[in-house]
C-alpha positions as CSV (number, residue, x, y, z in Angstrom):
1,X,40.6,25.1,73.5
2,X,38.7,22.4,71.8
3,X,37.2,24.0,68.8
4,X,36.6,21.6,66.2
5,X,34.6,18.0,65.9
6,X,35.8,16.5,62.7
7,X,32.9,14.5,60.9
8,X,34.4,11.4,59.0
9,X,37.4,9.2,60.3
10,X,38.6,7.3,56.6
11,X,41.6,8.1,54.7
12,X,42.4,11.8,55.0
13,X,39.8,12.3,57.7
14,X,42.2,10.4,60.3
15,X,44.9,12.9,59.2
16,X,43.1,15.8,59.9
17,X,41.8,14.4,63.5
18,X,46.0,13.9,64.0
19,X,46.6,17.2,63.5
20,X,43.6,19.1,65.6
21,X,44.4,16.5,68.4
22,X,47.9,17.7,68.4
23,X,47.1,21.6,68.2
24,X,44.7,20.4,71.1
25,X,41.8,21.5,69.3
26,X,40.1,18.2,69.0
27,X,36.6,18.1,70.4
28,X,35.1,15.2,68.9
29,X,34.9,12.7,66.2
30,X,31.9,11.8,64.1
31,X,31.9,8.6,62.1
32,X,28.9,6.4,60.8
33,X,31.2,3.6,60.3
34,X,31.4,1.3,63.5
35,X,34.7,-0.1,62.4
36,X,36.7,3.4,62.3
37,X,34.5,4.7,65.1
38,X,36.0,2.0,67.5
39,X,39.6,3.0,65.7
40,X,39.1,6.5,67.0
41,X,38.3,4.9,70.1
42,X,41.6,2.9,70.7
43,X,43.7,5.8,69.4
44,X,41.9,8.6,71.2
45,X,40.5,7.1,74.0
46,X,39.4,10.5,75.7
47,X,38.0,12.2,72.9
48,X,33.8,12.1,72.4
49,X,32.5,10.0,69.2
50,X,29.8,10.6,67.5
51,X,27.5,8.1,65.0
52,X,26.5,10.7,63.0
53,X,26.7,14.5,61.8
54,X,22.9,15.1,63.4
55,X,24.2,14.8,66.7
56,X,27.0,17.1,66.3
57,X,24.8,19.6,65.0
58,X,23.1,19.6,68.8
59,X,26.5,20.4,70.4
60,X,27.5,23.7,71.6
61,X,31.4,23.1,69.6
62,X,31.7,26.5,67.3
63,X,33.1,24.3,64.3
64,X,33.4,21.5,61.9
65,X,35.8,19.7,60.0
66,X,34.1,17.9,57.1
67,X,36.4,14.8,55.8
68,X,33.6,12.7,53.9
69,X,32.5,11.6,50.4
70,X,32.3,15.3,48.0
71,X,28.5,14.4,47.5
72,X,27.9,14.4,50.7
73,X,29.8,18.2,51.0
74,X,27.0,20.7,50.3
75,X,24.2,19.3,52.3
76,X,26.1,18.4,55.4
77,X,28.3,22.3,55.4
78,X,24.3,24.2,54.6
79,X,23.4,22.3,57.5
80,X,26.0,23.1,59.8
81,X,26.3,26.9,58.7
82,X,22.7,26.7,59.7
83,X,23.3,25.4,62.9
84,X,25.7,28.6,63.3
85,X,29.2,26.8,62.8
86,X,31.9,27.6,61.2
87,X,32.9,24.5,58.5
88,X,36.2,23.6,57.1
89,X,35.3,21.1,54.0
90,X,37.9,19.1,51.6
91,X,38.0,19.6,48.5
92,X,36.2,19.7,46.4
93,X,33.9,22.0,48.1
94,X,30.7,20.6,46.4
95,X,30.5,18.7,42.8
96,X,27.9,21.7,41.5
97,X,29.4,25.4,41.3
98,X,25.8,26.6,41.9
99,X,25.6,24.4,45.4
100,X,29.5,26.2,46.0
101,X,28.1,29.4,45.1
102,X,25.0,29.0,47.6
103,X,27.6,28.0,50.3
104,X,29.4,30.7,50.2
105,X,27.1,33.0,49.8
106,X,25.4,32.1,52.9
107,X,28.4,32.0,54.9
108,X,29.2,35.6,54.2
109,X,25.7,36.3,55.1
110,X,26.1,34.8,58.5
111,X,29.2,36.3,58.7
112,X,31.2,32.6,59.4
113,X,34.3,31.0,58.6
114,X,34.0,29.1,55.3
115,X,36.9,27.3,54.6
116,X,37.9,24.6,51.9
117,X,41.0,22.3,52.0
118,X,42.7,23.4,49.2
119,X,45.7,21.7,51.0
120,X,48.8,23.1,48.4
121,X,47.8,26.3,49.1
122,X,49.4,26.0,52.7
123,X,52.6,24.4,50.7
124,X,55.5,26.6,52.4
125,X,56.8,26.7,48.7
126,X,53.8,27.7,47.0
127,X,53.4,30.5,49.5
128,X,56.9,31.5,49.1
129,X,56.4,31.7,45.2
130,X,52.7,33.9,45.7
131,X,54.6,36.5,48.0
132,X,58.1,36.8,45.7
133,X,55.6,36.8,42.2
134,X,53.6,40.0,44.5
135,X,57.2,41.8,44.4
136,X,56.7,42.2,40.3
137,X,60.8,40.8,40.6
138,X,59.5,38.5,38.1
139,X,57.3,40.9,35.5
140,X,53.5,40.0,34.6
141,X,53.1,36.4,35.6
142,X,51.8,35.5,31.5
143,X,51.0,31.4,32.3
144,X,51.4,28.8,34.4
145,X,51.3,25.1,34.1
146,X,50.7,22.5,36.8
147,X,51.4,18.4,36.0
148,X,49.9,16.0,38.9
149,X,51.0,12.1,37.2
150,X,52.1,8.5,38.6
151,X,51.0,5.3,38.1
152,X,48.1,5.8,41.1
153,X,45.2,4.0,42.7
154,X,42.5,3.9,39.9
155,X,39.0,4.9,41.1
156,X,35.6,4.1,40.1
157,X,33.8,6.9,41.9
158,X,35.7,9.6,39.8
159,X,38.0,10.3,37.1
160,X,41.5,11.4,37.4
161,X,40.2,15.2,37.0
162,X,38.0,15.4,39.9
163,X,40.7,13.1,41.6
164,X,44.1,15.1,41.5
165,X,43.6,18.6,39.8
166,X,41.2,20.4,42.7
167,X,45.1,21.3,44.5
168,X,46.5,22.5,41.2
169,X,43.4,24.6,39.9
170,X,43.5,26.4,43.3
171,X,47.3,26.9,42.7
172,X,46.8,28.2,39.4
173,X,44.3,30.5,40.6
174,X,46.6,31.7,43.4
175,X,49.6,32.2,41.4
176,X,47.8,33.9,38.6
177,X,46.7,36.4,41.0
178,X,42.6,34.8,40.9
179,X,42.1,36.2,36.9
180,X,38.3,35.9,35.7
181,X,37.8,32.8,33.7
182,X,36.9,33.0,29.9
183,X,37.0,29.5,28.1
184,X,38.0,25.8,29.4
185,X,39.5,23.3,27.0
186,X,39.7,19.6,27.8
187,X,41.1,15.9,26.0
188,X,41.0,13.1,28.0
189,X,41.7,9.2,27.9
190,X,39.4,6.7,29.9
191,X,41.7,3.6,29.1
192,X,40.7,1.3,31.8
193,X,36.2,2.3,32.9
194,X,34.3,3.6,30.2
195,X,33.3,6.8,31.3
196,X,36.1,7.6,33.4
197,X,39.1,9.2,32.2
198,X,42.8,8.1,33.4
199,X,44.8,11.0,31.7
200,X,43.2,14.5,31.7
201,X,44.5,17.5,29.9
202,X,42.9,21.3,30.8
203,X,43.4,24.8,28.9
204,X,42.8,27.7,30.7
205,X,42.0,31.0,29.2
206,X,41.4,34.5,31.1
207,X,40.0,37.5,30.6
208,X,43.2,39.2,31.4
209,X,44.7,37.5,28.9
210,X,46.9,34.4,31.0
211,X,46.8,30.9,30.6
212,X,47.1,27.9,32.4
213,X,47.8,24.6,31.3
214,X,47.2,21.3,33.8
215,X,47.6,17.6,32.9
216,X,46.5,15.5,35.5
217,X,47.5,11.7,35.4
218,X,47.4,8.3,37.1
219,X,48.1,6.0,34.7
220,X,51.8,7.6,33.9
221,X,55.1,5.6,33.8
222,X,56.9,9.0,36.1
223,X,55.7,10.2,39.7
224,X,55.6,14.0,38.6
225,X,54.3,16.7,40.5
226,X,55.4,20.2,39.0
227,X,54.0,23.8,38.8
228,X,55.8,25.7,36.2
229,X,55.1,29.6,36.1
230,X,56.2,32.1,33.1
231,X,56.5,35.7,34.0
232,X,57.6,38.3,31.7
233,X,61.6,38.5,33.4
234,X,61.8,35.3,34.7
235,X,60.4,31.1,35.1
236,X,60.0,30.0,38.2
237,X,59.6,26.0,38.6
238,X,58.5,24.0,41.9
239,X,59.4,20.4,42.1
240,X,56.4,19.2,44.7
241,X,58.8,15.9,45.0
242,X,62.3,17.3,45.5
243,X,60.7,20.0,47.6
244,X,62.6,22.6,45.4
245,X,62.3,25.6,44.0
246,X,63.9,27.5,41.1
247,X,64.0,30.9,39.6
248,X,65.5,30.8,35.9
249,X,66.3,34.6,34.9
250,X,65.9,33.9,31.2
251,X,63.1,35.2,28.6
252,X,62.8,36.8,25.5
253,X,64.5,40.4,25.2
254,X,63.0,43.5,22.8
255,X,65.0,42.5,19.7
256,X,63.2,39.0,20.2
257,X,66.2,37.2,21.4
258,X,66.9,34.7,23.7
259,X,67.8,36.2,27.1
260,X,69.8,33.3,29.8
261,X,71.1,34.7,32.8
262,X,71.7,31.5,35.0
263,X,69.6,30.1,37.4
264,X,69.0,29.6,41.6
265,X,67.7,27.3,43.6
266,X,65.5,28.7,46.7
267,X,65.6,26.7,49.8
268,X,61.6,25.5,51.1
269,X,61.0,25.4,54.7
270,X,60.4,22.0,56.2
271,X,57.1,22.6,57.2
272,X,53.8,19.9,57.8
273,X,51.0,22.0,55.2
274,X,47.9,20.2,56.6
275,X,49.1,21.5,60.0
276,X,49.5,24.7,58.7
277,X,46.3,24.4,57.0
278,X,44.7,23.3,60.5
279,X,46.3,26.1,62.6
280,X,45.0,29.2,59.8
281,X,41.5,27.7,60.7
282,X,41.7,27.4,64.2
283,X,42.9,31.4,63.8
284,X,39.9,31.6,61.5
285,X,37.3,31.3,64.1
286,X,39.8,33.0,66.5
287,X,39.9,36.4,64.6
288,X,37.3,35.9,62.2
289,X,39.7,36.8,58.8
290,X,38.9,35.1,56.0
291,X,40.5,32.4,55.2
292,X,43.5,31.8,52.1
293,X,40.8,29.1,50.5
294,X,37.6,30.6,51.6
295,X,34.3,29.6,50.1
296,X,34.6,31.8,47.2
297,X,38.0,30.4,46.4
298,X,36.1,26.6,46.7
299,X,34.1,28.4,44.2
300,X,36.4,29.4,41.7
301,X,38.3,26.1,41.8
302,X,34.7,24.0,41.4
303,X,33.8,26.1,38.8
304,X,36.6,25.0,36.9
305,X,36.5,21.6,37.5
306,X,32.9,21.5,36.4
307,X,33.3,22.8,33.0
308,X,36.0,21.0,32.0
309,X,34.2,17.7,32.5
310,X,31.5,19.4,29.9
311,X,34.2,20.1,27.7
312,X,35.4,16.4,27.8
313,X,32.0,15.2,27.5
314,X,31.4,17.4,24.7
315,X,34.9,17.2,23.6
């Protein structure tokens, strides 16, 4: 059943090869770094390394997982689509919507499995809330607001932006019901690297007429990681920490008053999201359905993430 050669072994890479290893999936790792190659080695001593993504183009494995640098996203996934595989990418997809856009355009043209690792989207809660908001239980979903803040690890490659919103945009997106987008608004603080802002805060307007707010932080005194959603009957709030969800029925009645009928709390089910995300791949290239974050969705989520860095360059 080994499907997939995962090409980068850092951080998140070493996750993913974790989790295709375990669903037995694993075919091979690729890794130009001798250091984490020879890791690989010592933790997986049967599985086949790889110095580079050329040589995994030559083999006959029908995918590949791309854990490496976003720059490096849009040339390395062309040239595996044109090599015939399918590609699972992280996010961000690419750091140009036009190079996102040409992705997934091509993959639907080769009819193959484009998928990007829009890792919350897989979040057993976050699924939960898409399905109940589908009943209409809730009314019109009118905004929703994500905030992603602690006092983090500081990069010099990339702002807090590019950093922490890509999961909440695709969220937003997903919860909103994938609205077209009309205008971006952005304010930002780089406190600490000129150039690079520490505290991020995006508007979102849409043609049907929703909103979206998302503040994205890692230079904040709290660890908060919330996505609030305001519907036309009721609020629902997910608490990414406590693993909670809430449904408040209160709103606003005809006679414009105040309208508080109590609250619940919905249990989340104790579920590993990357694995989840790893399995709907795997049953991907199995079936050939298109994935929850498929490249048009990596699309959407760029696009967004590109012009608010406009707007806060312009801002």
């Amino acid at each position: 059943m080994n499907q997939v050669i995962v090409v980068g072994a850092g951080n998140w890479g070493r996750n993913l090869i974790r989790n295709f290893y375990e669903l037995e999936a694993l075919a091979g790792v690729a890794e130009v770094n001798p250091e984490l190659r020879s890791k690989v080695a010592d933790q997986y001593p049967e599985v086949k390394l790889y110095q580079n993504c050329e040589e995994v183009l030559k083999t006959d494995i029908p995918a590949i997982v791309f854990a490496t640098p976003a720059p490096t996203h849009y040339e390395m996934a062309h040239a595996a689509l044109k090599a015939g595989k399918h590609v699972f990418v992280e996010k961000p997809m690419t750091i140009r919507t036009e190079e996102a856009r040409q992705l997934a355009t091509y993959a639907d043209q080769k009819g193959q499995i484009l998928m990007v690792g829009h890792l919350l989207l897989y979040q057993p809660a976050i699924t939960w809330m898409r399905d109940y908001l589908a009943t209409g239980q809730a009314g019109q979903v009118l905004h929703v607001a994500a905030r992603r803040a602690k006092l983090g690890r500081v990069r010099r490659e990339e702002n807090v932006w590019w950093s922490f919103a890509p999961h909440d945009v695709s969220v937003v997106l997903d919860l909103l019901g994938h609205p077209q987008l009309e205008q971006v608004r952005a304010s930002g603080h780089a406190m600490w690297q000129a150039g690079i802002e520490d505290n991020v805060y995006v508007d979102l307007e849409f043609t049907s007429g929703q909103t979206a707010h998302i503040h994205c932080s890692w230079y904040w005194p709290l660890l908060e990681r919330n996505t609030v959603v305001v519907a036309e009957k009721q609020m629902l709030v997910y608490d990414e920490v406590a693993q909670q969800v809430t449904i408040y029925n209160k709103g606003i009645d005809e006679d414009l008053n105040n309208r508080d009928q109590g609250s619940e709390t919905v249990p989340v089910a104790e579920a590993q999201p990357l694995r989840i995300e790893c399995q709907h791949f795997l049953d991907c290239i199995a079936t050939g359905q298109r994935p929850r974050s498929d490249g048009w969705n990596g699309v959407a989520v760029v696009e967004i993430l590109e012009k608010a860095t406009e707007a806060l360059q312009h801002g």
